[in-house]
N, C-alpha and C positions, 0 to 999 in steps of 0.2 A: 131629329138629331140636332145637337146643339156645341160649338168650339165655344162657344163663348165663358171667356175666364182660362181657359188650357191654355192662353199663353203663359198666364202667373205659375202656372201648372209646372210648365216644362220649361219655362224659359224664365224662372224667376230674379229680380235683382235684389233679393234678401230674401234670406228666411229662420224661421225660427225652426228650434228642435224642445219640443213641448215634454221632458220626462228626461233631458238629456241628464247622464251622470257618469259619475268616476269611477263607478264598480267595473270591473272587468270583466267582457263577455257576457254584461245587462245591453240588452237593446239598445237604449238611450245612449251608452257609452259607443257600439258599433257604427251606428249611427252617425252621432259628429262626430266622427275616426272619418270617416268613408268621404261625408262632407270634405272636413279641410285636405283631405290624402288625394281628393277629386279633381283639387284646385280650382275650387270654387272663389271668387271675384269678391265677393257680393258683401253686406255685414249677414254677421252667422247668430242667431243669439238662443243660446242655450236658457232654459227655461227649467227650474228645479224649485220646488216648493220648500227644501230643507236645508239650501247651500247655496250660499252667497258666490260660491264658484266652484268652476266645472272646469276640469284641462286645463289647469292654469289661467283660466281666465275667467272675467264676472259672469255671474249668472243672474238672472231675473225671479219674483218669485213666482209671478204668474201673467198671464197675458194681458192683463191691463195697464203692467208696469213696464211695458217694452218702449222703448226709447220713441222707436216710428213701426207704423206698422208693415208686417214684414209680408210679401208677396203670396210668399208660400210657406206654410207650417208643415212638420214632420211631429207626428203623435205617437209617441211610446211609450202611453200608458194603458192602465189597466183598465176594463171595456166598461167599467159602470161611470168612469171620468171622461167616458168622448163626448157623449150630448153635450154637457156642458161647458165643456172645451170648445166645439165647434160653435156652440151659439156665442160665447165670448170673443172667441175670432171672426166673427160676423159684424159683432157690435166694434170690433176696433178695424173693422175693412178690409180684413185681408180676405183676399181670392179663390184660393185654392187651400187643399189640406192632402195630405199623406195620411190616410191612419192604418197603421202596420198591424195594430191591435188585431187579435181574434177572440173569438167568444162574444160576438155583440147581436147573435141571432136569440140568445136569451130575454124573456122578456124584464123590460126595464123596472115593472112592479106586478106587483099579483092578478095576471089576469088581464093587465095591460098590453099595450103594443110593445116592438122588441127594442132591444138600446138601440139595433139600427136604425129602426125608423122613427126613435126621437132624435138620434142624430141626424138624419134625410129633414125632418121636420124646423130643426134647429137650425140649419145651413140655408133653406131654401129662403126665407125671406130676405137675406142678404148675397143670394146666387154667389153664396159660394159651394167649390165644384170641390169633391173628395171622388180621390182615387183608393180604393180597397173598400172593405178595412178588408185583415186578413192578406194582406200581400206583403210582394218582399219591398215594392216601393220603385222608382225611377232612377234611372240613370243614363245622361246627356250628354257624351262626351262633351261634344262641341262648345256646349255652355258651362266646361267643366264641374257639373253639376251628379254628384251621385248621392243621392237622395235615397240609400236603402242599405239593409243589412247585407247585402250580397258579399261572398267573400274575394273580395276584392273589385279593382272597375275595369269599365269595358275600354276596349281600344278605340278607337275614333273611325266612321266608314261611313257609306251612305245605305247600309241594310238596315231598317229598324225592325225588332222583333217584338211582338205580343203576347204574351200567354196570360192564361190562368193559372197555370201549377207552378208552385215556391218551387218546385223539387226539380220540376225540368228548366227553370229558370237557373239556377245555379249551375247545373248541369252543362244547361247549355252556354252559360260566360266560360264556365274553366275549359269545355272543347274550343269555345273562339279563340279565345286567348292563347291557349297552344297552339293554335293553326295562326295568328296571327290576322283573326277575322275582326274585323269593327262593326260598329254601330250606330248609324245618327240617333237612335232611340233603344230603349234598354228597358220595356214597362210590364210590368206585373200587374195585371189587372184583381186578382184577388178574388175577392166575392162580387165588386162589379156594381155597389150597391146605387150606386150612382154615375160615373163613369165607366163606361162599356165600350164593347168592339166597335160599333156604330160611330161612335164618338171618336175614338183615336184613329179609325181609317180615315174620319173624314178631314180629323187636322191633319195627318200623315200626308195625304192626298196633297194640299198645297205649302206642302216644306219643301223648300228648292235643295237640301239637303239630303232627304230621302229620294232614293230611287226605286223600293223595291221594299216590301213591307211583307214578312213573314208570320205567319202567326200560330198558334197553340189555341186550340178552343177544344172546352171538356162539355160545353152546352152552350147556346146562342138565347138568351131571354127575349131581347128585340128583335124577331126575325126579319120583318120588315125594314127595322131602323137596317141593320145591319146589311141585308140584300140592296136598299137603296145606297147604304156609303160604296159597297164594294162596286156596284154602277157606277159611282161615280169616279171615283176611285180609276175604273180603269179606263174609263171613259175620257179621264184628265191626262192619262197616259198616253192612248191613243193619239188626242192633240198634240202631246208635246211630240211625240214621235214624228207625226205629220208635217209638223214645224220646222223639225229640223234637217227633215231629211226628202220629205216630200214625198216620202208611201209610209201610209198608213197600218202601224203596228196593230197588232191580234189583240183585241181588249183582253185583260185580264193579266197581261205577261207581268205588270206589276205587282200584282197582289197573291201570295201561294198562300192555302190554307190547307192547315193539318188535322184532321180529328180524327181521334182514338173511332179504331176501326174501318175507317176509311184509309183506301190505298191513292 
């Protein structure tokens, strides 16, 4: 298992939105809505190959012409433009990627491997880390950061939730939100292609901010990676428990997991 880069990930101080635009109710447009309505910090830089500006304000036309490079990217474009996207945000440094896209299980040319794993291929020699593709994206209160189509953001709390399904993702902001529930973390894992359950237990695990980390899983790829985070995971529980109070907590009270068919 590997954190390394999920800080750019979740706790970025710039980012770019690679596809962002003026149409209403295009991704790109939800997108950097969700961003500035998130109260996000940070510089924001919309990226649009056709239009000098987006929301009233400049736009870029591609990723080599951005001012400085940006922590973290958000991709909403169309799945035969991620490889190349991702290997160009490689070359200019950045970290981490969002690709919301779906359709990239397709193969890239005839006979060849899929756009996903020329995009896995693309990323890797610059470690940088992509959560999805095919998800709905992240959202952070704390670092007023919502980095996703979701309609609307989350409240701020020390639960962070995990899923795979867009559908229960949504679902599950609009019943928080009415109940008044928060989130130190808000993550849509998507297809997983690269960033997986193993990986966000294990950063979860040492954020002073989580307390309690819920999750949605429709299949586990790494079983291992995944069995070892959730060890430790509640393992790092038990100590702080122990810490604080001087009896030792039931491992596992930290981490609930949910899957279809399971009670």
């Amino acid at each position: 298992m590997s954190v390394r880069n999920l800080e750019a990930l979740f706790q970025p101080a710039s980012v770019a939105v690679i596809g962002a635009s003026d149409r209403v109710g295009s991704l790109g447009s939800v997108v950097l809505r969700n961003l500035k309505l998130g109260g996000f910090k940070g510089p924001l830089w919309p990226v649009n190959s056709r239009h000098a500006s987006v929301d009233g304000g400049p736009a870029w036309p591609d990723v080599e012409s951005l001012p400085q490079t940006p922590d973290l990217a958000v991709l909403c474009t169309p799945a035969r433009t991620v490889p190349e996207l991702i290997a160009a945000l490689g070359r200019k440094g950045t970290r981490a990627a969002i690709v919301l896209t779906a359709g990239l299980k397709q193969p890239a040319a005839k006979g060849g491997p899929s756009l996903e794993q020329a995009m896995l291929d693309a990323a890797r020699p610059h470690l940088l880390r992509i959560l999805g593709p095919n998800c709905i994206g992240a959202l952070v209160p704390s670092a007023g950061l919502n980095a996703s189509f979701a309609p609307g953001n989350a409240l701020p709390g020390k639960l962070a939730f995990v899923t795979q399904s867009g559908a229960l993702a949504t679902a599950m902001l609009d019943w928080a939100n009415s109940r008044g529930i928060g989130f130190s973390h808000f993550i849509s894992l998507g297809d997983s292609a690269d960033v997986d359950f193993g990986d966000v237990i294990d950063y979860l695990a040492s954020d002073g901010g989580t307390r309690a980390i819920l999750m949605y899983a429709e299949s586990v790829k790494a079983a291992r990676k995944f069995m070892s985070a959730a060890r430790g995971c509640a393992q790092q529980a038990g100590d702080r428990g122990q810490g604080r109070t001087g009896t030792r907590r039931r491992p596992g009270r930290r981490l609930a997991y949910r899957r279809p068919g399971w009670l």
